[in-house]
DSSP file (Angstrom, degrees, kcal/mol; ACC not computed):
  #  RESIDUE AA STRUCTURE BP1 BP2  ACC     N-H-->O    O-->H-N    N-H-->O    O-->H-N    TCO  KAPPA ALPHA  PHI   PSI    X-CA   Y-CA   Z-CA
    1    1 A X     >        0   0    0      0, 0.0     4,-2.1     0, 0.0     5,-0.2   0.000 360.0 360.0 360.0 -39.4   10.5  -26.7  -49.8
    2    2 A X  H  >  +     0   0    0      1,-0.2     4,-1.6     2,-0.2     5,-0.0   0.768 360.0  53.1 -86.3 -14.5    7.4  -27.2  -48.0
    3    3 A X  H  > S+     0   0    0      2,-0.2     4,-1.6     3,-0.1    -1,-0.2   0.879 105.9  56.2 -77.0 -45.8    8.6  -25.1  -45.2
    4    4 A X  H  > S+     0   0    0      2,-0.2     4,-2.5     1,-0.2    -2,-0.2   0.825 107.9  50.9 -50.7 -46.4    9.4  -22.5  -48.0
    5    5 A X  H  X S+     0   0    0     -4,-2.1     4,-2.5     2,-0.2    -1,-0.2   0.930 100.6  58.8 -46.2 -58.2    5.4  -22.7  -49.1
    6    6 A X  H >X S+     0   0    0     -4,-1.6     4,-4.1     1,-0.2     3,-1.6   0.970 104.9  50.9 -50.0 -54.6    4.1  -22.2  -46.0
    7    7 A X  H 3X S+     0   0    0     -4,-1.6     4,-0.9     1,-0.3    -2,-0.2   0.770 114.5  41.1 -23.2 -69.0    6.0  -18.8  -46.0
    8    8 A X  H 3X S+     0   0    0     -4,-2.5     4,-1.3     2,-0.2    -1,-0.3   0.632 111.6  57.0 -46.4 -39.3    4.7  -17.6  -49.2
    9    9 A X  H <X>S+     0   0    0     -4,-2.5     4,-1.2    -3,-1.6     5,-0.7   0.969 119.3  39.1 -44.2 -74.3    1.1  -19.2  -48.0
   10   10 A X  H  <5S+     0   0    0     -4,-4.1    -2,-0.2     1,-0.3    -3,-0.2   0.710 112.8  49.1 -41.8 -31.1    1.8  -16.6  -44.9
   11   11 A X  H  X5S+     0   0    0     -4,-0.9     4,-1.6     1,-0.3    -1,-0.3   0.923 113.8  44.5 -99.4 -29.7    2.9  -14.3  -46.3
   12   12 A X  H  <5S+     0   0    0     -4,-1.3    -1,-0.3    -3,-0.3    -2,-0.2   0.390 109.6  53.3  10.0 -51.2    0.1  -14.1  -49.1
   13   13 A X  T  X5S+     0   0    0     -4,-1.2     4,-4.3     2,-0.1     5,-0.4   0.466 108.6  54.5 -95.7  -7.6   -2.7  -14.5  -47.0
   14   14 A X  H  ><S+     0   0    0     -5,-0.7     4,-3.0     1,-0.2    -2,-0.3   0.993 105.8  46.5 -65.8 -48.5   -1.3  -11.6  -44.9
   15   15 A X  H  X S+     0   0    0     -4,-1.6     4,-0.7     1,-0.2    -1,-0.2   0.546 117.5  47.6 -68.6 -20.1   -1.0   -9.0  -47.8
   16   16 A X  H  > S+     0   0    0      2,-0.2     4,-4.1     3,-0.1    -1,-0.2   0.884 116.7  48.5 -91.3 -38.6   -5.1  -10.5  -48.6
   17   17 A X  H  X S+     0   0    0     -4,-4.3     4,-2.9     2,-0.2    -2,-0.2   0.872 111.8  45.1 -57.9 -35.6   -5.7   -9.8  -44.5
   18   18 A X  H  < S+     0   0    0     -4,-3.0    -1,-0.2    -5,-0.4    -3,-0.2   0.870 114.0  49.6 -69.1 -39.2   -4.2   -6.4  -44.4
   19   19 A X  H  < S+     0   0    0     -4,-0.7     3,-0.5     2,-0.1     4,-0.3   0.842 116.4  41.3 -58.0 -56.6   -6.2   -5.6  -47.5
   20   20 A X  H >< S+     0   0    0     -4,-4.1     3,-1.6     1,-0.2     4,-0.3   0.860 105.3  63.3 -50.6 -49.0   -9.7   -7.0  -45.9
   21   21 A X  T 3<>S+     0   0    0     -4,-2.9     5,-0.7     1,-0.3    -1,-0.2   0.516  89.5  79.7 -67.4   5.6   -9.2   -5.5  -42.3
   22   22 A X  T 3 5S+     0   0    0     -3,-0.5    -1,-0.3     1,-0.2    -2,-0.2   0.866  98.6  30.3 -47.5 -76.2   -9.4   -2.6  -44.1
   23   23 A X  T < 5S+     0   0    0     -3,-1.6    -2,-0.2    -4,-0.3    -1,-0.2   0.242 120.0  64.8-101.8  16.9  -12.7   -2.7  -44.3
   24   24 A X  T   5S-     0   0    0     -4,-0.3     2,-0.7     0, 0.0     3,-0.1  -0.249 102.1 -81.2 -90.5-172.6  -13.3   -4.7  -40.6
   25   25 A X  T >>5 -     0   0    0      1,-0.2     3,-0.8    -2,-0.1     4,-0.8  -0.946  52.9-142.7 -95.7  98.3  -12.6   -3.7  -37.3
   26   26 A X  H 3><S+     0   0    0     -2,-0.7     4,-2.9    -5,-0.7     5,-0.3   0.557  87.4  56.4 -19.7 -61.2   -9.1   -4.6  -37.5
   27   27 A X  H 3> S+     0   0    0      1,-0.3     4,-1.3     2,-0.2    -1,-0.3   0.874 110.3  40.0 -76.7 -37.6   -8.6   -5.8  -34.4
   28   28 A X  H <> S+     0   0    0     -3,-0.8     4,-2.2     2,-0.2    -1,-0.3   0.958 114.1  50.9 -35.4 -67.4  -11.0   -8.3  -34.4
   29   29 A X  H  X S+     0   0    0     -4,-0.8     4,-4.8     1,-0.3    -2,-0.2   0.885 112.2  50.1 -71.6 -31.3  -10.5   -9.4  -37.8
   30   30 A X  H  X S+     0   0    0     -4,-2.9     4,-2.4     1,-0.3    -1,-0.3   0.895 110.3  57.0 -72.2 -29.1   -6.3   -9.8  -37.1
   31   31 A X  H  X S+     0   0    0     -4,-1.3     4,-0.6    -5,-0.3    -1,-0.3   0.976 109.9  36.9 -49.4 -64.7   -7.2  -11.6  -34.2
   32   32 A X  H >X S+     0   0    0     -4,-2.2     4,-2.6     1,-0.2     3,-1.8   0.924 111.9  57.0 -85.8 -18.7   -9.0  -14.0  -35.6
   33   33 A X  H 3X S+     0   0    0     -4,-4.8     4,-2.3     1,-0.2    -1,-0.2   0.952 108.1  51.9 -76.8 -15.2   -6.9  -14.4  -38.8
   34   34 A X  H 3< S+     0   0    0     -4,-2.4     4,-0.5    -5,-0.2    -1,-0.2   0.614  98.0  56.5 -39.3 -17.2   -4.4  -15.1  -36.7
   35   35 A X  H <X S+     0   0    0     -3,-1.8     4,-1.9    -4,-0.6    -2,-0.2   0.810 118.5  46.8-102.6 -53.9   -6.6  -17.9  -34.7
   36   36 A X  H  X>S+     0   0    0     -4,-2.6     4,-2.7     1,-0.2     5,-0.6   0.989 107.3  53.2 -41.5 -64.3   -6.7  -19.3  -39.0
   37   37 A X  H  X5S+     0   0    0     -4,-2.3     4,-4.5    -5,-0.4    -1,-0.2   0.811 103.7  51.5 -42.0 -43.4   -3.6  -19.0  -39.7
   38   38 A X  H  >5S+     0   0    0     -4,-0.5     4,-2.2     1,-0.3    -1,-0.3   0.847 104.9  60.6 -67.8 -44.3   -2.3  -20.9  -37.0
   39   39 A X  H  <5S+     0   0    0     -4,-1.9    -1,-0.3    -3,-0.2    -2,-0.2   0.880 107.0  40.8 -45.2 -47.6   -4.4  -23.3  -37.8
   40   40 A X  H  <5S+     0   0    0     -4,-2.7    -2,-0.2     1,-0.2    -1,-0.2   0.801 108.7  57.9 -59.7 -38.8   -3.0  -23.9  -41.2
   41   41 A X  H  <<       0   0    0     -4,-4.5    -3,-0.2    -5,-0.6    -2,-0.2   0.805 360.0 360.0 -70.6 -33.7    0.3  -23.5  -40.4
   42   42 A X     <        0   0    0     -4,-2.2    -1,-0.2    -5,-0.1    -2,-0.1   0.252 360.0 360.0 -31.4 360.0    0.1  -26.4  -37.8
């Protein structure tokens, strides 16, 4: 179940990253939410 969360978490903050990098410089911003994410997901 909690493995299941995270997923939803991921997949959730992705659909909010893709929607914000939008208006970043994308590669930068996926970079570093990636650099979050990973953190959180640990």
């Amino acid at each position: 179940v909690a493995l299941e969360s995270k997923n939803v978490l991921r997949t959730t903050l992705q659909k909010e990253a893709i929607q914000t990098s939008k208006k970043f410089n994308e590669k930068k911003f996926i970079q570093s939410f990636n650099e979050l994410l990973n953190k959180i997901t640990k």
